[in-house]
C-alpha positions as CSV (number, residue, x, y, z in Angstrom):
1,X,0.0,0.0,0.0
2,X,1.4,3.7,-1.1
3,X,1.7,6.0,1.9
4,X,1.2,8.5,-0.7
5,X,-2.5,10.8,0.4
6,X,-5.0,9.7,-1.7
7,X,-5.7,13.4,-3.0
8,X,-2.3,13.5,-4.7
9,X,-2.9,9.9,-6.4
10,X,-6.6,11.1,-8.1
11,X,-7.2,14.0,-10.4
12,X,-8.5,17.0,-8.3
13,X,-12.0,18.4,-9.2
14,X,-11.8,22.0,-9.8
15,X,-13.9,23.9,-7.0
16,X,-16.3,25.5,-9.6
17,X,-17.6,21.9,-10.7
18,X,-17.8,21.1,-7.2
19,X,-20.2,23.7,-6.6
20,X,-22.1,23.3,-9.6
21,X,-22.7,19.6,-8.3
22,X,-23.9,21.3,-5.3
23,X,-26.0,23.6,-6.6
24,X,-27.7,20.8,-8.9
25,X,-28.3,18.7,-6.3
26,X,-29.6,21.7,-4.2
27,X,-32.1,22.9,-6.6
28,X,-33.5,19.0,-7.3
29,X,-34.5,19.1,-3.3
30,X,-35.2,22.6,-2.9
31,X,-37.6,21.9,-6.2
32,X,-39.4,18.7,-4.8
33,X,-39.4,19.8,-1.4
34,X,-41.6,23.4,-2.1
35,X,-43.6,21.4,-3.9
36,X,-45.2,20.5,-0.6
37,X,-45.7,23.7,0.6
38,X,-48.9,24.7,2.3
39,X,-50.3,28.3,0.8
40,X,-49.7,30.0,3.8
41,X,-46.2,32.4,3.4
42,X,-43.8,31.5,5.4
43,X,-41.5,29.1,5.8
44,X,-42.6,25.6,6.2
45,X,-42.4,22.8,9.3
46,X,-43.0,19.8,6.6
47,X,-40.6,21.7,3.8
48,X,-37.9,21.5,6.2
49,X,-38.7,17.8,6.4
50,X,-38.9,16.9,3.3
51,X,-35.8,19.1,2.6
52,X,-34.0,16.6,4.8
53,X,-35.0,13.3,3.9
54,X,-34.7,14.3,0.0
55,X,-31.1,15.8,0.6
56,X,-30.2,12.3,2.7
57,X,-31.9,10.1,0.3
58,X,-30.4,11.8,-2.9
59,X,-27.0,12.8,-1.1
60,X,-26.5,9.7,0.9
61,X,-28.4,6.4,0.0
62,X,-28.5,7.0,-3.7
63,X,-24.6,8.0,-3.2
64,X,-24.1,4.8,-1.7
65,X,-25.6,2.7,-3.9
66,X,-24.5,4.7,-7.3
67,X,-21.0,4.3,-7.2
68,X,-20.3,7.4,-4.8
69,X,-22.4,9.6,-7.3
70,X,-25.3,12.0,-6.5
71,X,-27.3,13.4,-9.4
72,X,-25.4,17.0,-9.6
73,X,-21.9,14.7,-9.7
74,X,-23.1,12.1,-12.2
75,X,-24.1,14.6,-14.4
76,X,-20.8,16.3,-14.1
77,X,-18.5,13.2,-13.7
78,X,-17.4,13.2,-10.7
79,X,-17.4,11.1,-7.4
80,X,-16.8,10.7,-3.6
81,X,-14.3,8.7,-2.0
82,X,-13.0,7.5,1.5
83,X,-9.7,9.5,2.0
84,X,-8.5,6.6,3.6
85,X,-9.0,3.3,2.1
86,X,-10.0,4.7,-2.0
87,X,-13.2,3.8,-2.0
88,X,-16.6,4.2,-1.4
89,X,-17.6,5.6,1.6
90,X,-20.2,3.8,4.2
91,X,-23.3,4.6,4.8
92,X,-22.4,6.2,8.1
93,X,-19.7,8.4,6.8
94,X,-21.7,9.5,4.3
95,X,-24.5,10.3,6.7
96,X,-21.9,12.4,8.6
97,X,-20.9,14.2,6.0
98,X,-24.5,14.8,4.5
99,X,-25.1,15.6,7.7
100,X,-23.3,18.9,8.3
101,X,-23.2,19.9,4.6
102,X,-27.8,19.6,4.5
103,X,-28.1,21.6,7.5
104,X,-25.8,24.1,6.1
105,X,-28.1,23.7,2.8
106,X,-31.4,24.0,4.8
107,X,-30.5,26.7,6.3
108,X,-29.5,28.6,2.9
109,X,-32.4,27.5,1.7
110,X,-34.5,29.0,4.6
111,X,-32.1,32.6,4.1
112,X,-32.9,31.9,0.0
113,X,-37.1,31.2,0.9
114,X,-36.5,34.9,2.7
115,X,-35.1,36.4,0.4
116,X,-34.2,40.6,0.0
117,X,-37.5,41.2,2.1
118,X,-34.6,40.9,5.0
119,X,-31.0,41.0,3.7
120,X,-29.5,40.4,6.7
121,X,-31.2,37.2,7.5
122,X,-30.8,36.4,4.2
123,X,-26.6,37.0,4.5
124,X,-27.0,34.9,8.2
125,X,-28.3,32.1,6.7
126,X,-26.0,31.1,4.0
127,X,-23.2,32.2,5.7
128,X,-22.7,28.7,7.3
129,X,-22.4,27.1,3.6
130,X,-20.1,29.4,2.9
131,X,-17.9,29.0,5.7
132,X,-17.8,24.9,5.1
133,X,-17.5,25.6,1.1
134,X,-14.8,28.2,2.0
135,X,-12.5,25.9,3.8
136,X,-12.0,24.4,0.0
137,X,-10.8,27.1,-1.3
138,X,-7.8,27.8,1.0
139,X,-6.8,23.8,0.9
140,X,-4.8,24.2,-2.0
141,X,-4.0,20.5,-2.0
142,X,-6.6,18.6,-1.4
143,X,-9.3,21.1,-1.5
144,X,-11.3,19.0,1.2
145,X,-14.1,21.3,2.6
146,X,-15.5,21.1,6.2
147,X,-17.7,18.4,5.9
148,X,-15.1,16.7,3.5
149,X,-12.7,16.8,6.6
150,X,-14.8,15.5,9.6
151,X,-15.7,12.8,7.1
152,X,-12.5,11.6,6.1
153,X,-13.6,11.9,2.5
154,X,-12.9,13.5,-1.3
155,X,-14.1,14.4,-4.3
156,X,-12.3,13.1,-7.4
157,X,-13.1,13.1,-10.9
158,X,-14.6,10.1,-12.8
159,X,-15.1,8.8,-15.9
160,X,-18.8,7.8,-15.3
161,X,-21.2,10.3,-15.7
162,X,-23.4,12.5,-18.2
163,X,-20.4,15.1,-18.6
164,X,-22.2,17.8,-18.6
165,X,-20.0,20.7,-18.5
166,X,-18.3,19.4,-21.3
167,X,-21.8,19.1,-23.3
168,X,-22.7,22.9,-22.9
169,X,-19.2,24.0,-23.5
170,X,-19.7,22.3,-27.3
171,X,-23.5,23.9,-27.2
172,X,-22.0,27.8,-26.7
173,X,-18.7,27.2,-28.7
174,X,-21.6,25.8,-31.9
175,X,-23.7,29.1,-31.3
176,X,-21.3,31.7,-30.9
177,X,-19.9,29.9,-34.7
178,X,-23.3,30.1,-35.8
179,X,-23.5,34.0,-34.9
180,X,-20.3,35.3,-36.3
């Protein structure tokens, strides 16, 4: 076995597909979870809820069970790993992990359901998934963000997956042809 880390041995996933991955999976919940949403304004009891068990079922069973791929990093080819042992993480760690990173997404989401009506709520709420997002950015090696960290785990690029990025890349380099 290499004592070499694991994040030097695996392509790194630049921190912009990362948090497109994110933000993919974010809106899929934050979509199927307003759908329950009473007509009353306000934020919601049961859309918190739902929130949660659709960020852990899509975040940490289907991961689990889809070779370490949610929906935002299958469709953009990439997957988690165990830091430790280079493979796919257990149910529990993933849990963990989920864990921190979905109440740092349910409570953006709340500060996002506010909106500008009150900015500073609005800057309180997401700051939280900034902070853990943030941590990334200043890990120049292994760009491991807070939740990555307690969990032991990383995010490497795969070769399964819809490649999305790529895909609209060739869309806007065929249309900006097409208009010269």
């Amino acid at each position: 076995m290499s004592i070499e880390p694991v994040y030097t041995r695996f392509p790194k996933v630049p921190i912009e597909r990362r948090a497109a991955a994110f933000g993919i999976d974010f809106v899929a919940v934050w979509l199927l979870s307003s759908l329950v949403r009473a007509n009353t304004p306000g934020f919601q009891l049961l859309q918190m809820l739902v929130f949660i068990l659709l960020w852990l079922g899509m975040r940490v069973v289907l991961v689990s069970s889809n070779q370490g791929q949610s929906l935002g990093r299958w469709a953009l080819d990439m997957k988690v790993l165990d830091a430790k042992y280079s493979k796919i993480p257990g149910l529990l760690m993933l849990a963990k992990r989920e864990g921190i990173l979905g109440f740092c997404a349910l409570l953006a989401m709340i500060g996002l359901s506010i909106g500008m009506a009150n900015g500073m709520s609005l800057l309180l709420l997401t700051a939280p998934l900034a902070a853990d997002c943030g941590v990334a950015m200043a890990d120049n090696d292994a760009q491991q963000a807070f939740h990555d960290r307690i969990a032991k785990t990383i995010v490497i690029q795969s070769r399964r997956g819809f490649s999305l990025d790529i895909r609209l890349k060739k869309l806007f380099a065929q249309v900006r042809r097409r208009m010269k």
